[in-house]
N, C-alpha and C positions, 0 to 999 in steps of 0.2 A: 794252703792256697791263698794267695794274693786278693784283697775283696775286689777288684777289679777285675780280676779272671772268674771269681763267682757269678759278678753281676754279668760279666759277656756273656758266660753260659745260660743266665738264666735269661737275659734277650734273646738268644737264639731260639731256648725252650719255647718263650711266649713265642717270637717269630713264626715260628713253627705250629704250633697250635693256634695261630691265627689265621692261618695260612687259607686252609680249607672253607672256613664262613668267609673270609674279607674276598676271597674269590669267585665265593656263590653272590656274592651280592653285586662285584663288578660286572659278571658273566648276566647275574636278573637284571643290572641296568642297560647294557647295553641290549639286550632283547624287547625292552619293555620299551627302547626309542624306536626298535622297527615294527614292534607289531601293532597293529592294528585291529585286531579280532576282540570284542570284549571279553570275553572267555579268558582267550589269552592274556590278557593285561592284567586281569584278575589273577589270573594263577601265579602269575610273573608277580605282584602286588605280594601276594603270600609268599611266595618264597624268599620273598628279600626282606619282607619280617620275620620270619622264620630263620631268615644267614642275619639279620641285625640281630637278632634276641641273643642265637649262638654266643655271637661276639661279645656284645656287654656280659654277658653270664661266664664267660670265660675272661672278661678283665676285671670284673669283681670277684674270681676267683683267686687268682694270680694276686689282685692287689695286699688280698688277704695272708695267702701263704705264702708269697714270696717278697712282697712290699712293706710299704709302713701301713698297711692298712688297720684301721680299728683304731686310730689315734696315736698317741707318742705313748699314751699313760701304758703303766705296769700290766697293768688287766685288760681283754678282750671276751665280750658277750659271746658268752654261746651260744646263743642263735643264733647269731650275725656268721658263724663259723656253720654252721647247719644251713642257713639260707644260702651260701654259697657251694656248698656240697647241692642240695640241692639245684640249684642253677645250673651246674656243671656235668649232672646223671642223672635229675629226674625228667626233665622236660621232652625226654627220648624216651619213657619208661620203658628203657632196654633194661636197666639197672634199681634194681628193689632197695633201697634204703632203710635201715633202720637207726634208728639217731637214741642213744641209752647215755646219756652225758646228765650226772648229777648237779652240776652247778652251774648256776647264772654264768659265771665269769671262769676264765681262768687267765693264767700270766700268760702273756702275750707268746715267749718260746714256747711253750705247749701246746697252745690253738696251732702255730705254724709248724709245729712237729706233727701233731694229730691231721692237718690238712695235707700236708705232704707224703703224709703213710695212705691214709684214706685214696688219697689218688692216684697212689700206687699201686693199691688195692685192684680200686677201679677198671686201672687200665688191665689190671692181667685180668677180667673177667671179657674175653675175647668175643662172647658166644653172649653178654647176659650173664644175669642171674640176681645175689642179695650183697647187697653190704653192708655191713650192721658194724657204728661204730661205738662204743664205750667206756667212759672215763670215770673214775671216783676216788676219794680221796678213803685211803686205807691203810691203817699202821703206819701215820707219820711221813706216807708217800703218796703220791699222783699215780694209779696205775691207769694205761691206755691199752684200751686191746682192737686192734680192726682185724675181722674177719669174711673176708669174701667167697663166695658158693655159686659155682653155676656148672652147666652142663662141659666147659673147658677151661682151664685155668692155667693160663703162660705167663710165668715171672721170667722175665729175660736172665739169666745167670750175672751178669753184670749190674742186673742191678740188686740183687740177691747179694752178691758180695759187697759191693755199695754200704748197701744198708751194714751189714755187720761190720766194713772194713776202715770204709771212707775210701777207699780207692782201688784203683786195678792197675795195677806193673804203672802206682805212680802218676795217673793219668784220670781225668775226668770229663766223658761225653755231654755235649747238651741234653741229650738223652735220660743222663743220670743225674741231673743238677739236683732233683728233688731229693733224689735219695742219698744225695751227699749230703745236703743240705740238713736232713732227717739225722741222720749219723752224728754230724758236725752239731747239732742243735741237743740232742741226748748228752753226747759227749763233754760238753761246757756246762752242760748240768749237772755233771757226775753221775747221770742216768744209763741206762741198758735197754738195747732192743734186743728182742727175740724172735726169730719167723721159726715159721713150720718148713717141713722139710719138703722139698720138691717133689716126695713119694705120695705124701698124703692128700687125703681128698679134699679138702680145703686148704686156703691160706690163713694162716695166723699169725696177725704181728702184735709183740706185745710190747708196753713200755714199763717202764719201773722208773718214776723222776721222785729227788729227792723232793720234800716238802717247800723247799725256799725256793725250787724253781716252778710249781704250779702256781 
């Protein structure tokens, strides 16, 4: 894929996921020019902080794992990669995070592989639930494991194949930017993902990155 056809796709992705706050907030502005009730103004007040927070928390997401976010240098803070997970699932606490990442830092391709599986994660937790992500360095490799748990668990099949393939009959949805993206990021590593299989009760993705690319 052409980096030019990555970056459309991954506009569309954000587009998309902007979609739903940049709308609540035009929708609280115009409300909050006719009402007149203090009550109401109030509420309307709350909700367009509420669609503004959404929105920055999801473009410090996106900066992170699909931009230059975290500077030019080699290394990206692992916090800075958890404060944006955060941002992105906990402020709904529909979704239980656990954060198990050994070190300060890691190389920049591994924070944006680990974000882009993590939200992968995320999203197939349809109903809630946990997601617990985990990185350490063991035998000369980077292993990354996310696992997500709740009461329904929907991987779209395409992006299932994504992740292990990099494509489907040749072709990549906006949809799937991240898990291309995920795939494409391991693979220039010389690294391996692994998921669980559609039967079992949980999802599990795991990575294996050589040492020079953590």
């Amino acid at each position: 894929m052409k980096a030019i056809d990555l970056a459309s796709l991954l506009c569309s992705r954000l587009c998309h996921d902007l979609l739903s706050p940049v709308g609540a907030l035009n929708n609280g502005i115009e409300l909050l020019a006719d009402e007149q009730d203090p009550e109401m103004r109030e509420r309307c007040l709350e909700l367009l902080a509420e669609s503004a927070r959404a929105s920055a928390n999801k473009l410090k997401f996106f900066r992170l794992a699909f931009g230059a976010g975290g500077g030019f240098g080699d290394a990206i803070d692992t916090h800075e990669a958890k404060a944006a997970l955060e941002g992105l699932y906990g402020a709904e606490k529909r979704i239980e995070l656990g954060w198990m990442v050994a070190d300060d830092k890691m190389g920049k391709g591994a924070v944006k592989l680990l974000l882009n599986l993590a939200m992968i994660a995320g999203d197939a937790l349809v109903r809630g639930g946990r997601l617990d992500i985990g990185a350490e360095q063991r035998d000369g490799a980077l292993e990354i494991v996310i696992r997500a748990e709740g009461p329904r668990i929907l991987l779209d099949p395409v992006l299932r194949e994504m992740i292990a393939r990099g494509s489907v009959n040749g072709t990549v949805e906006p949809r799937a930017a991240g898990a291309w993206l995920a795939h494409s990021l391991a693979a220039e590593a010389n690294g391996e993902i692994r998921i669980s299989d559609p039967e079992d009760p949980a999802l599990l993705i795991g990575v294996i990155l050589p040492e020079q690319a953590a």
